[in-house]
C-alpha positions as semicolon CSV with decimal commas, in nm:
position;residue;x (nm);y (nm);z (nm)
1;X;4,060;0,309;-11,294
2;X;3,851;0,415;-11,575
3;X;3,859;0,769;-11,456
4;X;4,220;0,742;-11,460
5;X;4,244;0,577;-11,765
6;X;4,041;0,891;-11,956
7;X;4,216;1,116;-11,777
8;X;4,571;0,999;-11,894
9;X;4,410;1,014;-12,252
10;X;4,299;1,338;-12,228
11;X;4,599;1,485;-12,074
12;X;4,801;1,373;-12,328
13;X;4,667;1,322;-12,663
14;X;4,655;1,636;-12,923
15;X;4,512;1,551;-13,208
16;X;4,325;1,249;-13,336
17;X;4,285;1,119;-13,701
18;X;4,059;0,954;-13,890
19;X;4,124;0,569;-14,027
20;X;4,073;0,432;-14,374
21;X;3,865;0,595;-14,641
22;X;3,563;0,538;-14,738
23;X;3,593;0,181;-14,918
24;X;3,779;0,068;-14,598
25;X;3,480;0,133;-14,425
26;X;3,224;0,046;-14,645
27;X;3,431;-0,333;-14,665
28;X;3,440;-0,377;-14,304
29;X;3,734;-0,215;-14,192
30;X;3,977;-0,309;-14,501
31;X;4,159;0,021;-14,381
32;X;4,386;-0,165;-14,177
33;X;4,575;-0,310;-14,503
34;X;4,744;-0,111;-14,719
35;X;4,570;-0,179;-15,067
36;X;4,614;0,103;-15,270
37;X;5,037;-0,017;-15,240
38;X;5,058;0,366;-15,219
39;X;5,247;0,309;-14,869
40;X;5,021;0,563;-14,692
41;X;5,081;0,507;-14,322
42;X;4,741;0,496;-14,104
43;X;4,870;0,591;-13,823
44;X;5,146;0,810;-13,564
45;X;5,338;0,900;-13,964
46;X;5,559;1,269;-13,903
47;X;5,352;1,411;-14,142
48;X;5,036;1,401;-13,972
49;X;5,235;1,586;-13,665
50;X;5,328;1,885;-13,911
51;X;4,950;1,907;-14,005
52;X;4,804;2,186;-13,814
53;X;4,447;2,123;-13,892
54;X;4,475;1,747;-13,829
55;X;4,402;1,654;-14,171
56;X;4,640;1,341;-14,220
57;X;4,813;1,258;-14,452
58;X;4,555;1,169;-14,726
59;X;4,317;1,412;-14,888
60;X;4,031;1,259;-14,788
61;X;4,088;1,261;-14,442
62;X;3,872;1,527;-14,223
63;X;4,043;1,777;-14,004
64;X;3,908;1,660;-13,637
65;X;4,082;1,785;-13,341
66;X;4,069;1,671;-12,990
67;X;3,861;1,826;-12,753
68;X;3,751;2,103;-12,988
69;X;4,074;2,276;-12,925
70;X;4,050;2,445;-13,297
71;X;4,349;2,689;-13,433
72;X;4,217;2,969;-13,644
73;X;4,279;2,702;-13,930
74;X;4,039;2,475;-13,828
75;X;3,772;2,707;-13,628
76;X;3,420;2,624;-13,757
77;X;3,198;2,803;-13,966
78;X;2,955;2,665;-13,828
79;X;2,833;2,837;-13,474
80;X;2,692;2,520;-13,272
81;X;3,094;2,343;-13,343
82;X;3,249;2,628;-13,183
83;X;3,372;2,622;-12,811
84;X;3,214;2,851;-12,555
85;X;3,523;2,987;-12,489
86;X;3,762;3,098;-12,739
87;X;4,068;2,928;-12,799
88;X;4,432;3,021;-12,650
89;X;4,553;3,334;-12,823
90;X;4,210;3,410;-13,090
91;X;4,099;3,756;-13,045
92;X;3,677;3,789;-13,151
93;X;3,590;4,172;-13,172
94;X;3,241;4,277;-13,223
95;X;3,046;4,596;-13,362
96;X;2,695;4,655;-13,365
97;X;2,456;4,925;-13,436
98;X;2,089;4,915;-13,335
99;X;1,753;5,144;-13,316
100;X;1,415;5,159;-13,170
101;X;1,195;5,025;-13,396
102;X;0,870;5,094;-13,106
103;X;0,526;5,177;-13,233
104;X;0,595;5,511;-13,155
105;X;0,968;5,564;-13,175
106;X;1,055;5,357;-13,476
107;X;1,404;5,534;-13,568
108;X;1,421;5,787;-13,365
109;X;1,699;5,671;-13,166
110;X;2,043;5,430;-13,187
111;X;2,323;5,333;-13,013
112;X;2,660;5,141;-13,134
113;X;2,827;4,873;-12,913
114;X;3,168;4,753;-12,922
115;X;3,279;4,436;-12,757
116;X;3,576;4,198;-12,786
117;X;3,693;3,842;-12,634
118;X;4,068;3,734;-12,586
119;X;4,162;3,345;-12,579
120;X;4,388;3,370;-12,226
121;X;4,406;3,008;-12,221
122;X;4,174;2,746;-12,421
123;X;3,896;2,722;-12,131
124;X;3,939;3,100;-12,012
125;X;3,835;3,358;-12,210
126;X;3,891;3,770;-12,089
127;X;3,567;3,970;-12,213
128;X;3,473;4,312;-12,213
129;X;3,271;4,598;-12,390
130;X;3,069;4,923;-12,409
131;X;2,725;4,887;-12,515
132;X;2,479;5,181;-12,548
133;X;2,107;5,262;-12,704
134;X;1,845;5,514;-12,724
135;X;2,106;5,795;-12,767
136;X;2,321;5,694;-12,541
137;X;2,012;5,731;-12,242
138;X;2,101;5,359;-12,126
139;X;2,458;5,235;-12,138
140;X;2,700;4,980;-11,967
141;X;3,062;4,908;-11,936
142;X;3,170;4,598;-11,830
143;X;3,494;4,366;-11,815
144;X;3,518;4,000;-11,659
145;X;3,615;3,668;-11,774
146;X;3,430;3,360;-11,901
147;X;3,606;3,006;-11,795
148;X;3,475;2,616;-11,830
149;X;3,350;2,449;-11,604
150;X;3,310;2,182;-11,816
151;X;3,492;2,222;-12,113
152;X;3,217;2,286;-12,394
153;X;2,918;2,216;-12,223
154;X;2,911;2,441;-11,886
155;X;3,118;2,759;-11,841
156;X;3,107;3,066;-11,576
157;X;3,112;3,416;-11,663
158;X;3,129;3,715;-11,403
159;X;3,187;4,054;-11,487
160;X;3,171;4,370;-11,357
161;X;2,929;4,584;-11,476
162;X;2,882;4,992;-11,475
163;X;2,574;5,086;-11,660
164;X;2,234;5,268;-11,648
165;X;1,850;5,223;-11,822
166;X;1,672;5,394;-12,028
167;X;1,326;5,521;-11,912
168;X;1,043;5,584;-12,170
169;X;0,957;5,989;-12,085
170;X;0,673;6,233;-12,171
171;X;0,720;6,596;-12,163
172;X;0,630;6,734;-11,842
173;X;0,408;7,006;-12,031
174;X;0,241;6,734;-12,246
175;X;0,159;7,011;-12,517
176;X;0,477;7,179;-12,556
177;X;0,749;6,967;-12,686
178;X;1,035;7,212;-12,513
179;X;0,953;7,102;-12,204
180;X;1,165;6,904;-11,915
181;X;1,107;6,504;-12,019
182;X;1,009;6,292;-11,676
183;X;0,984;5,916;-11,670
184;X;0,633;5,788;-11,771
185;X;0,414;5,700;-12,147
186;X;0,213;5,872;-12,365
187;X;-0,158;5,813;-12,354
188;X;-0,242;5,722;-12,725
189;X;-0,580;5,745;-12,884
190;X;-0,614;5,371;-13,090
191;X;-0,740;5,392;-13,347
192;X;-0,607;5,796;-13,379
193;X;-0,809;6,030;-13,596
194;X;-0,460;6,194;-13,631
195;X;-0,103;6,038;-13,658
196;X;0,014;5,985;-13,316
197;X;-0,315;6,126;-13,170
198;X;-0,241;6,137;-12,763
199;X;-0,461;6,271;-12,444
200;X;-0,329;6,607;-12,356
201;X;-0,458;6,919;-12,087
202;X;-0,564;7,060;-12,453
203;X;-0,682;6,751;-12,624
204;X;-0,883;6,520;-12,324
205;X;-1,079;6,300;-12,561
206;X;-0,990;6,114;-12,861
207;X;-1,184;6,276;-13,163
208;X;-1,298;5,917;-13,245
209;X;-1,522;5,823;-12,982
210;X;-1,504;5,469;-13,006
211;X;-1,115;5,460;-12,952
212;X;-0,960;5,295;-12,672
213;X;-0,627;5,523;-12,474
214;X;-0,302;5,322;-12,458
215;X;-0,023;5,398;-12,235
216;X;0,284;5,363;-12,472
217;X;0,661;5,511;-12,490
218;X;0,632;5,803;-12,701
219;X;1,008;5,771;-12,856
220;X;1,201;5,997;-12,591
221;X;1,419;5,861;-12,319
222;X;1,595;6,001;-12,014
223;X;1,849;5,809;-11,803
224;X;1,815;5,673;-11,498
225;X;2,101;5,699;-11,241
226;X;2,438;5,512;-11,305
227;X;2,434;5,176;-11,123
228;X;2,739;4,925;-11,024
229;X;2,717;4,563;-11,036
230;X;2,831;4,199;-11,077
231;X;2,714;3,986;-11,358
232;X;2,716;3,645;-11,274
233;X;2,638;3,386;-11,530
234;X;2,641;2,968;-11,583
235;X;2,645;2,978;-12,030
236;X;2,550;2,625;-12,101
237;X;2,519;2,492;-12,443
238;X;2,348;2,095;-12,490
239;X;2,363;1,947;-12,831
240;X;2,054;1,748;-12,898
241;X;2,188;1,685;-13,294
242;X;2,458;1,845;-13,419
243;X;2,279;2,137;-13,603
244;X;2,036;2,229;-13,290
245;X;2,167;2,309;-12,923
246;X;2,008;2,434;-12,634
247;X;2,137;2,768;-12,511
248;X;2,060;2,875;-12,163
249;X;2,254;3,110;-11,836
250;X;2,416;3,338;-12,040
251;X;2,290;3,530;-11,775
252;X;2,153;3,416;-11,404
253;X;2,149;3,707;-11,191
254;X;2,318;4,035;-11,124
255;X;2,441;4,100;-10,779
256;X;2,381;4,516;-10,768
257;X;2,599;4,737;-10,488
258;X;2,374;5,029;-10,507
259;X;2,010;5,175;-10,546
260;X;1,793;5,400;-10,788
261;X;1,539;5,599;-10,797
262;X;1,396;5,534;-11,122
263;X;1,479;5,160;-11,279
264;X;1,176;5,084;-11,466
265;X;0,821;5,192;-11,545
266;X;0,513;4,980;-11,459
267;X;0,155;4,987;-11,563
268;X;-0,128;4,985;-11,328
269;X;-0,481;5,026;-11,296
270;X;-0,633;5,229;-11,117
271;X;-1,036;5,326;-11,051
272;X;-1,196;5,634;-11,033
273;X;-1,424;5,658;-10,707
274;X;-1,641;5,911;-10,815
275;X;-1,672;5,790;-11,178
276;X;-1,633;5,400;-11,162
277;X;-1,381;5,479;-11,466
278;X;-1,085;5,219;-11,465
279;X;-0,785;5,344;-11,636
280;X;-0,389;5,228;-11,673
281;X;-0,105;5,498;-11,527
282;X;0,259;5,419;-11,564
283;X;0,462;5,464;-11,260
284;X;0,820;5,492;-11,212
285;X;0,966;5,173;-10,984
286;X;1,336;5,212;-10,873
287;X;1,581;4,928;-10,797
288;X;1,714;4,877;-10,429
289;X;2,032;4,744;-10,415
290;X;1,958;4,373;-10,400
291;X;2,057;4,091;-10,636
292;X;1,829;4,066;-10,987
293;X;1,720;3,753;-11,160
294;X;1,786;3,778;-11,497
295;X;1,795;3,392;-11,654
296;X;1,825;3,343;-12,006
297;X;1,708;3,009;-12,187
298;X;1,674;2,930;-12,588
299;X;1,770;2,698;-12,874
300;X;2,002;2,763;-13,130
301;X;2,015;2,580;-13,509
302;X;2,276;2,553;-13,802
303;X;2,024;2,459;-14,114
304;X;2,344;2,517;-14,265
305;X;2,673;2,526;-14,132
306;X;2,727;2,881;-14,245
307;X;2,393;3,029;-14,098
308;X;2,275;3,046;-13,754
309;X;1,925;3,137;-13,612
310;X;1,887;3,139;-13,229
311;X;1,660;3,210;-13,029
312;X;1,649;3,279;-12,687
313;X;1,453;3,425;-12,355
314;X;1,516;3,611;-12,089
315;X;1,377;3,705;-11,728
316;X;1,448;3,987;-11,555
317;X;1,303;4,029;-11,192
318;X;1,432;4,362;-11,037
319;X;1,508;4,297;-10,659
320;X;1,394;3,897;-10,714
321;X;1,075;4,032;-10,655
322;X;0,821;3,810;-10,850
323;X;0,526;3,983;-10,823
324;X;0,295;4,057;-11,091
325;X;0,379;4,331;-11,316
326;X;0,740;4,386;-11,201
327;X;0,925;4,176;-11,425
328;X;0,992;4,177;-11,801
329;X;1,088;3,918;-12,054
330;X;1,247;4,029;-12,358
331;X;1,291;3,763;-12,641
332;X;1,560;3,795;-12,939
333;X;1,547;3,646;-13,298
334;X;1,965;3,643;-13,410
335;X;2,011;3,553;-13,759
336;X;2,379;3,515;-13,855
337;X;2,605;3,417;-14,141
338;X;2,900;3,283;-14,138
339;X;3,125;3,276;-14,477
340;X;3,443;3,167;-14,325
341;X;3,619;3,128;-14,019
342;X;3,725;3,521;-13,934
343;X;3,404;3,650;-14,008
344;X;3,010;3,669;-13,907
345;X;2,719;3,950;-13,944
346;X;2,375;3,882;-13,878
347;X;2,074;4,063;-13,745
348;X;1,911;4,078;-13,382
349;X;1,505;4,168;-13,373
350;X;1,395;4,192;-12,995
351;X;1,069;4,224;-12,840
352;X;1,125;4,391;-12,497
353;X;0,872;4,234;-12,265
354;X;0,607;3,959;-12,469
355;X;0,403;3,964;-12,122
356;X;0,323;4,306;-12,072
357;X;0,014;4,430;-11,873
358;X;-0,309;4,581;-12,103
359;X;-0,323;4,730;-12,330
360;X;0,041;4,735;-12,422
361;X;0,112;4,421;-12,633
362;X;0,378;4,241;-12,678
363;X;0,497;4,367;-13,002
364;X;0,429;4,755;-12,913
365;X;0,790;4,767;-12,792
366;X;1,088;4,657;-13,052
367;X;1,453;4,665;-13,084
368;X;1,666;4,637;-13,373
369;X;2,047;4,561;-13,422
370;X;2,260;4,503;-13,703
371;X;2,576;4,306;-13,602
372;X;3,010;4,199;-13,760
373;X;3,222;4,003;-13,554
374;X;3,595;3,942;-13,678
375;X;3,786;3,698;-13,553
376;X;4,194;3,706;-13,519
C-alpha cells in the first residue's frame, strides 16, 4: 500500500511549492492563515501552474521542482543539484583542449575533444564524442546512451567505442632523431649533467657518476592498432551533504572484440648474470581481446554553488589480469566554474598511473586539459 501510495504521487504530481514565508515558519506554522490580508493563495492558485520554474506566486518563494526534473530555467548552477542525465530536450556540448605536461614532453603534444549529450527523455540521455591526444597518436570515437536506473542516484551507460593508445616511443637509432620511433622509454641520466641527458650507443654512462638511469617517455608517441569495444558503465552519484557527493562507475569495464599487439608499456627488472647489475627495461604488452576493468571511484564538492572540484580514480586492468605491474591508475583533479545555467569551463590536471614501478614516480607522467561546456 505504501508503495502504491508513492507511486500514485510520483506519477502524477509536477511540481511542488513551498508554504508560508519565513515568519509563518518561524511562528509555528502561521502560514496556514492569511495575515498579510494580501489574499495570496497557499496553495493549487492558476498562477503557480503558469510558473515554469515553480516559483509560486510570492517572491519569496524558492523555485523547487519535483524529482529534479529542471527546465533550462531552473537547471542548477550548482554541479552536485544537477541530474545524471540531462533533462528531456537540453542539448550539453563540450570542447576541450589538452597537452602533455610529462617530465620530458611537457608541451610537446595536444589533442582537442568534442563531445555532446541530448535529453531523449528525462532519465535517457544519447551521448557521443571524438576525443584525441598526443597528436592525434591515441584517439576514440564513441556513441551510446546513458539511462537511470534509479532516477538520480544510479544510471547505466554503454557505448560503443572505436579508439586506439598512445605508446611512449624512442627512436630506433637512439642518436639520430630521423629515425623510425618503436614503442619503449628513454633511459635518463637523474640528476643530468646536460638537459635531457639519456644513455645512448654513443653516450653509455651518465657524465655524473653518481646519477641514477630512469626509464621515462621521452615526449614522442606512436599509435597502437585501432581497437573496437563496448563501454559499459553503472555512474552513481551519493550525496552525503548537499555540497559533497560521492562519484563512482562512470566506468566499470570495457568488453573489447579484438586484440593488439602493442597496448601498453611495462617496466621490469631484469639482472645481469655476468655482472650482478639489476636494471629496469620497458617492454611492450598487447591487449587480447578479453573484457578490461576499468572502475572509477571519487568525491565531488560545491564550496560554492558556482564552483566544482572533483576528484576521482580510476583502475584500469588490461585483460582483468591483476598482476603486478600490469595495471595503471590514473587520478584527475577537475576544477570547474559555473556562472549560470548554459555555461561551465574548468580545468582537468591528471596523473597517469600514481603506482608506477621504480624509478618512475607518480608525478613523472602528467596530463593537462582545459575544458567549456554549453548547455541548450
Amino acid at each position: 500500500m505504501i508503495a502504491l501510495g508513492i507511486s500514485y504521487v510520483g506519477w502524477h504530481t509536477h511540481a511542488a511549492f513551498a508554504k508560508g514565508d519565513a515568519g509563518g515558519d518561524e511562528e509555528g506554522g502561521g502560514g496556514d492563515d492569511d495575515d498579510d490580508g494580501g489574499g495570496k493563495p497557499d496553495k493549487g492558485g492558476a498562477g503557480d501552474d503558469d510558473d515554469d520554474d515553480g516559483g509560486g506566486a510570492g517572491s519569496d518563494q524558492p523555485a523547487v521542482t519535483a524529482g529534479g526534473l529542471f527546465t533550462m530555467r531552473t537547471y542548477p548552477v550548482s554541479e552536485n543539484l544537477r541530474p545524471l542525465t540531462m533533462t528531456k530536450g537540453i542539448t550539453q556540448f563540450r570542447l576541450a583542449l589538452g597537452t602533455d605536461l610529462s617530465s620530458k614532453g611537457a608541451f610537446g603534444s595536444f589533442g582537442l575533444n568534442a563531445e555532446a549529450q541530448y535529453g531523449y527523455a528525462d532519465n535517457f540521455t544519447l551521448i557521443g564524442g571524438i576525443t584525441d591526444a598526443y597528436n592525434f597518436q591515441q584517439f576514440g570515437f564513441y556513441a551510446g546512451f546513458e539511462g537511470a536506473l534509479a532516477y538520480d542516484l544510479l544510471d547505466i551507460r554503454l557505448a560503443l567505442n572505436v579508439h586506439r593508445t598512445a605508446i611512449p616511443a624512442v627512436h630506433a637509432n637512439l642518436d639520430d632523431v630521423n629515425s623510425k620511433l618503436i614503442p619503449g622509454y628513454g633511459n635518463f641520466c637523474d640528476p643530468p649533467v646536460m638537459p635531457n641527458e639519456q644513455i645512448t650507443p654513443m653516450h653509455q654512462t651518465c657524465d655524473n657518476q653518481m646519477a641514477t638511469v630512469d626509464p621515462l617517455p621521452s615526449g614522442d608517441y606512436v599509435g597502437s592498432n585501432i581497437k573496437f569495444s563496448v563501454d559499459l558503465g553503472f555512474p552513481f552519484r551519493y550525496a552525503i551533504r548537499p555540497e559533497v557527493a560521492i562519484v563512482a562507475l562512470q566506468t566499470l569495464m570495457s568488453i573489447d572484440f579484438n586484440a593488439v599487439s602493442v597496448d601498453h608499456i611495462e617496466l621490469q627488472s631484469t639482472t645481469d648474470q655476468t655482472t650482478g647489475v639489476t636494471t629496469t627495461v620497458a617492454v611492450p604488452r598487447g591487449n587480447s581481446a578479453k573484457p578490461d576493468l576499468n572502475p572509477s571511484i571519487g568525491i565531488a564538492t560545491n564550496p560554492i554553488p558556482q564552483l566544482s572540484v572533483t576528484v576521482f580514480a580510476q583502475l584500469r586492468v588490461p585483460d582483468f589480469d591483476l598482476a603486478a605491474g600490469n595495471f595503471q591508475i590514473p587520478v584527475t583533479g577537475r576544477i570547474e566554474a559555473s556562472p549560470n545555467q548554459q555555461l561551465d569551463f574548468g580545468l582537468e590536471f591528471t596523473l597517469l598511473n600514481v603506482k608506477p614501478l621504480a624509478p618512475q614516480t607518480p608525478f613523472d607522467n602528467r596530463f593537462l586539459s582545459l575544458f567549456m561546456q554549453a548547455r541548450y
